[in-house]
N, C-alpha and C positions, 0 to 999 in steps of 0.2 A: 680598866675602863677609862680611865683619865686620858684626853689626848687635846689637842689644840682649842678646843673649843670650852673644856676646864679650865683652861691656862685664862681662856681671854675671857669667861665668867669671872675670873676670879681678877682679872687685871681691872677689869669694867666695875664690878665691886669697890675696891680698894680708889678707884677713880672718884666713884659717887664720894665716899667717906670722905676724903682729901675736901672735895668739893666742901662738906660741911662744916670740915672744920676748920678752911680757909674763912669762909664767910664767917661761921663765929667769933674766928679770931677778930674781923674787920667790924662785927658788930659791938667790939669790945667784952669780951667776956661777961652777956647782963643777962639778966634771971630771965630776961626772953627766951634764951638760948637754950634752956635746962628745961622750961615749960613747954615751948615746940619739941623736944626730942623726946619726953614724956608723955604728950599728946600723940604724937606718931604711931610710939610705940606701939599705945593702947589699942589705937585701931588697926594696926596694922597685928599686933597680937590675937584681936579679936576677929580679925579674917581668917589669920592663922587657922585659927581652930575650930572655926566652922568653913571652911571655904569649901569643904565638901558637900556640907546642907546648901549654902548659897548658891553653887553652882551646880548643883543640880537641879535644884526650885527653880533657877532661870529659865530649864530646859526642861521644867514639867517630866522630868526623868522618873520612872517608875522601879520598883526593883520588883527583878523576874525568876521565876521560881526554871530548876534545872526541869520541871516538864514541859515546859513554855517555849522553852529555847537551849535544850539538849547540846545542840552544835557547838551554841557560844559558851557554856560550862565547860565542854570538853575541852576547847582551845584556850581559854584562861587556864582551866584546871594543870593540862598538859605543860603550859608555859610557864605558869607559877612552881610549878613541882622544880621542873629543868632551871631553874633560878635558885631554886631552893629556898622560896619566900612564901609568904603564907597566901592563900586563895580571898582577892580581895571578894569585897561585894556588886552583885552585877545589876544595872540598871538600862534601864530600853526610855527614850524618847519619844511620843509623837511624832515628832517634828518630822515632816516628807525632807528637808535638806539632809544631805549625807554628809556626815558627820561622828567623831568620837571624840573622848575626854576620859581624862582619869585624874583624879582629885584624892585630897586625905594627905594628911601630914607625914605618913610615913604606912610602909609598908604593912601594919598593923591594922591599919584607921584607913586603906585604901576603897575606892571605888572605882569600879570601871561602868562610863556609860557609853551603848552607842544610840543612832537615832533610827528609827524606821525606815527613815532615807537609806544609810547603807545598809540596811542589810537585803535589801533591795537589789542593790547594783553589782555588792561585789560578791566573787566565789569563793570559796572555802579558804582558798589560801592566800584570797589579797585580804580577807576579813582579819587572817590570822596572823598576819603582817603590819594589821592596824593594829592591834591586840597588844602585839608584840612592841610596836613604839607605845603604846597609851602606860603598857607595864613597867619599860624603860623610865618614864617620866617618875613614875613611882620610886623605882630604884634609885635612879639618880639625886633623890630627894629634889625633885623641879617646885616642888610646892612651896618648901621653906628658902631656898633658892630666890623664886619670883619674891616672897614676900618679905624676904628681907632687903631686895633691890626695890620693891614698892615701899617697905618703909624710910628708906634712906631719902627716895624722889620728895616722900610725904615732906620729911624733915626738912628740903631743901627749900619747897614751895612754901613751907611754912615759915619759914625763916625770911624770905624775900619777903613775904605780907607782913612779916613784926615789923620792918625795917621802915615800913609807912610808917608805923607808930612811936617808933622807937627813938628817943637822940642820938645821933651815932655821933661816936665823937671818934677823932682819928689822934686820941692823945692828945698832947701838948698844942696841939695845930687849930687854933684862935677860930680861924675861918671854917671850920665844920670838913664837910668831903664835899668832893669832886663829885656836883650832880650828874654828872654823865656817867660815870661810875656809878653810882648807885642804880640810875635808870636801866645798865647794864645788866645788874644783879639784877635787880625786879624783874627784867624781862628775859636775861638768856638764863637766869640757873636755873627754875623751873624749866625753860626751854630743853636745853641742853639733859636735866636729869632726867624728860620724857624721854629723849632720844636717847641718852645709855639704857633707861630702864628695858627701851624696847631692844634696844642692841643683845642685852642679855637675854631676852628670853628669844629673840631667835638664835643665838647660839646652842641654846639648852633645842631649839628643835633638830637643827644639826645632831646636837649630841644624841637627842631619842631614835632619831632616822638610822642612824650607827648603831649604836646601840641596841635597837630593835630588830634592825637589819642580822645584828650578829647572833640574837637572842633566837630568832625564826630562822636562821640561817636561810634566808631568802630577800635580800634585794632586791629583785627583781617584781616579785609581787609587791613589797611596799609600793614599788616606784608606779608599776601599774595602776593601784589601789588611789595614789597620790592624783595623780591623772584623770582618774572617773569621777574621783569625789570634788578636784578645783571648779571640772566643769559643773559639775551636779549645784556647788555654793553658787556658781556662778548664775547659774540660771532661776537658782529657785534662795538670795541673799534673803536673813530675816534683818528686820529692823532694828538698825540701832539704835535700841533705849533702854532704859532701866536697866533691872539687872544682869540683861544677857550682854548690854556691852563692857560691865566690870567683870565677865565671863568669858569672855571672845578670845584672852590670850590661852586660856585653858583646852581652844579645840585643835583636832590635829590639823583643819585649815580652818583662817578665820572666815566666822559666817558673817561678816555684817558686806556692805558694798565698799567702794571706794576704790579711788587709784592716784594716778597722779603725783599730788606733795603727799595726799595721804600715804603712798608707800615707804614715806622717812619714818611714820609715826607708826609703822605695820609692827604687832609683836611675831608677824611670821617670816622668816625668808622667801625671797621668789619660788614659788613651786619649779621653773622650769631647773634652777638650782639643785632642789633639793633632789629631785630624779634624777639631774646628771650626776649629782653625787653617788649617789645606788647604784646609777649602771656602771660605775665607774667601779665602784667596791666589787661589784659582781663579776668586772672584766678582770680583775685581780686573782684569777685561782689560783689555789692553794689558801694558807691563810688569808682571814683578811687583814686587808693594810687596813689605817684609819686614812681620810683623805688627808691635804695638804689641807 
């Protein structure tokens, strides 16, 4: 399952860390440094292990019994089995925008939600093709993934705000540091750590679109599915606030609006991307390749 987009999760990881503890270093090794990465942790541990209750409260998510909705038991059921992972727990949204999500620390503690919206729009087997990435994400561990690229961001932004407080001294060096430099930190490492954090988690969609792709062996429905539902966000965005925008990197597209500079800060890749990528795996018969 590992193919390019592991590689550059894991490259983009390693990137964040470096980042921290360049800055530590330049903060001079002070008991700031040890209280920011303590702090982080916490909450970012404490998302950890609810971020299944959190993000499904966002989304008023219900959980629905297998006589309510037959269909979508049967295609979880089927693709959990063919994975050989356990049958997460299934929940339905309200919400008219079409949309899925799957949450929970690990295959064990998983949940799949979709929204009223899709199941609306698509047929049997672009539903089972959304299914199929939301289970990906589970597999893949995308949960502890994002939140350990979210706590690393936490630690960076937090470390730039000690830095107001802090005496930095640059050793031996009389005259303090180079305000330009520090103003650097304060302003591009948070910068910069929102833009890896969101780098990774659209590579982790990459990786679920594959992954998914392989798991339904069907591409071609993903990408159709992919398709119905950008326009469906597009037409009917919910509002970004509270907690559904600490939630928005968890849907298979994000719901909130935006475009522009916002798509540097997007945790999704370009949909028209991620479809060329599908029909590209699907033009590949016989096995499939993984893309470039």
């Amino acid at each position: 399952m590992h193919s390019h987009n592991g590689l550059k999760t894991a490259a983009l990881l390693g990137l964040l860390t470096a980042m921290i503890l360049a800055v530590g270093y330049w903060l001079g090794g002070s008991g700031g440094l040890v209280i920011a990465v303590l702090i982080s942790l916490v909450m970012n541990g404490v998302s950890y292990f609810f971020s299944d209750k959190l993000a499904l409260r966002s989304m008023h998510a219900q959980p629905v019994s297998e006589a309510e909705f037959p269909q979508l038991y049967q295609m979880v059921r089927e693709l959990s089995q063919q994975a050989g992972q356990p049958m997460p727990r299934l929940y339905v949204s309200p919400t008219m925008q079409p949309n899925a999500f799957a949450t929970g620390r690990n295959p064990q503690h998983a949940a799949v939600a979709v929204t009223e919206g899709i199941t609306r729009i698509l047929d049997y087997r672009e539903l089972r093709a959304v299914i199929g990435h939301e289970l990906s994400h589970v597999y893949n561990r995308d949960i502890l993934i994002s939140s350990v690229a979210g706590a690393l961001a936490g630690i960076i932004t937090m470390l730039a705000n000690l830095a107001w407080f802090l005496p930095i001294g640059g050793g031996d060096d009389e005259d303090g540091v180079n305000p330009l430099a520090m103003l650097m930190m304060l302003i591009l490492g948070p910068l910069a750590a929102s833009i890896i954090q969101m780098a990774i988690s659209r590579s982790r969609e990459f990786q679920a679109d594959a992954s998914g792709a392989q798991l339904t062996n069907d591409p071609l429905a993903l990408a159709s599915a992919l398709k119905k539902i950008h326009l469906g966000v597009q037409q009917l965005p919910l509002p970004a606030e509270g907690q559904l925008a600490s939630s928005a990197h968890l849907m298979i597209d994000n719901p909130l609006r935006g475009g522009g500079i916002a798509s540097l800060f997007s945790t999704h890749p370009p949909m028209e991307e991620r479809v060329r990528r599908l029909e590209a795996m699907a033009a590949n018969s016989g096995p499939i390749q993984y893309m470039r």
